[in-house]
C-alpha positions in Angstrom: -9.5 -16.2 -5.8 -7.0 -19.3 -5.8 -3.7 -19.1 -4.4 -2.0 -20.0 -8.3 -3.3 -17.2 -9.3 -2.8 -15.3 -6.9 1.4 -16.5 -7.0 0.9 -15.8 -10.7 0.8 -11.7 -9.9 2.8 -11.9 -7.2 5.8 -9.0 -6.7 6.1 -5.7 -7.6 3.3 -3.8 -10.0 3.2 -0.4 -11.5 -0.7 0.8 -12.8 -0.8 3.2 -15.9 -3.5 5.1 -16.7 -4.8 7.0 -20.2 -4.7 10.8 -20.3 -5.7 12.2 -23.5 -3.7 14.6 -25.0 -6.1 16.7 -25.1 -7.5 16.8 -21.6 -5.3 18.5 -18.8 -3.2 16.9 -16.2 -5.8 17.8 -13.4 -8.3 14.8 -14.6 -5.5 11.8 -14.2 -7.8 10.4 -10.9 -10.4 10.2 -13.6 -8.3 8.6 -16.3 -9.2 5.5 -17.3 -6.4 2.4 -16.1 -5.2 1.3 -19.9 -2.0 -1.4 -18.5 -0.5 -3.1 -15.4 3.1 -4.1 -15.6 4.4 -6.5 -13.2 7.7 -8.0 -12.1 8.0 -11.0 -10.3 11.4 -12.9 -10.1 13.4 -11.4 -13.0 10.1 -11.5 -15.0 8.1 -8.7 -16.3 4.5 -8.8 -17.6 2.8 -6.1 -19.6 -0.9 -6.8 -19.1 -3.3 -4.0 -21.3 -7.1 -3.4 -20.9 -8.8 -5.5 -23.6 -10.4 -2.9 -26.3 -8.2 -0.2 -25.7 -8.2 1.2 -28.8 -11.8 2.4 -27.9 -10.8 4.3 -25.0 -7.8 6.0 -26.6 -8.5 9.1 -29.1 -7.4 8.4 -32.4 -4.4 10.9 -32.2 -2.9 8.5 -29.7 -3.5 5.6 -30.8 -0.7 5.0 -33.1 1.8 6.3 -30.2 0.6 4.0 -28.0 0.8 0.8 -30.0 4.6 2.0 -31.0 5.0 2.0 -27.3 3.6 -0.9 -26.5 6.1 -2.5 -29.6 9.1 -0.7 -27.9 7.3 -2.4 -24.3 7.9 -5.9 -25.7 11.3 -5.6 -27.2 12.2 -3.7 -24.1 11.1 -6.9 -22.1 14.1 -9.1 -23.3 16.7 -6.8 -23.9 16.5 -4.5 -20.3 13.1 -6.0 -18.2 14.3 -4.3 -14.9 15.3 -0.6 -16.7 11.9 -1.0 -18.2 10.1 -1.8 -15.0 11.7 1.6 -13.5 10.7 3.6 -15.9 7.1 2.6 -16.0 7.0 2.8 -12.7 8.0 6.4 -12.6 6.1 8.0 -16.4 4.9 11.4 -15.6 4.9 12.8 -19.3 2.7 11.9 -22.0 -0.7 9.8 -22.7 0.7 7.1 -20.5 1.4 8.3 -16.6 2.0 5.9 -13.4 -1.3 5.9 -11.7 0.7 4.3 -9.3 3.3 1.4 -8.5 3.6 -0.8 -5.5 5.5 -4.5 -3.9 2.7 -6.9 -3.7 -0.2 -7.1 -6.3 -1.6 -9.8 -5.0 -2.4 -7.7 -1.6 -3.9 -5.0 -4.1 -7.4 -6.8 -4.8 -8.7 -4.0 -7.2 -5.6 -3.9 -9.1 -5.4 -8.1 -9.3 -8.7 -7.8 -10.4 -7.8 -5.6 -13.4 -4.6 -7.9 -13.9 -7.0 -10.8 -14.2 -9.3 -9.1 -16.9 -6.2 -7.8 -18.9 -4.6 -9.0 -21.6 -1.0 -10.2 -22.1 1.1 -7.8 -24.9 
């Protein structure tokens, strides 16, 4: 891995992961990771698995795209409000799997970050 792209997800990260509505909250470790959000100098970066639409139940998947609408808006108008709270969701289809300071330390998460796709 290169050091530009590595500088590229440097800074803080938060990893959200799919729970179904239907399933229970005891499966999140098995949840599929649907997003990464970073933050790196005033910037924030909403990153989402390619194809998600084919994880997500059909139930959820027009929540999540009105989310992911209010994610981008969100971006210009508060970036660092929105960072907090996606670094803390613990209600919903859309959970923190977990958030951290340095992404590019996190190789399985950077990883993911690489194969995502920019909303």
């Amino acid at each position: 891995m290169n050091n530009q792209v590595k500088s590229v997800f440097a800074g803080r990260f938060c990893v959200l992961q799919y729970i179904a509505s239907e399933n229970d909250q005891d499966r999140a470790d098995s949840s599929p990771i649907i997003a990464l959000v970073t933050s790196h100098d005033g910037e924030i970066g909403i990153r989402v698995r390619p194809e998600w639409e084919k994880i997500v139940l059909p139930t959820d998947r027009n929540y999540l795209e009105a989310l992911y609408r209010d994610f981008r808006m969100r971006i210009k108008s508060d970036p660092d409000g929105l960072f907090r709270q996606l670094s803390d969701l613990s209600v919903g289809p859309l959970v923190t799997r977990e958030a951290g300071s340095d992404l590019a330390a996190n190789l399985p998460y950077l990883r993911l970050a690489e194969q995502f796709q920019e909303i």
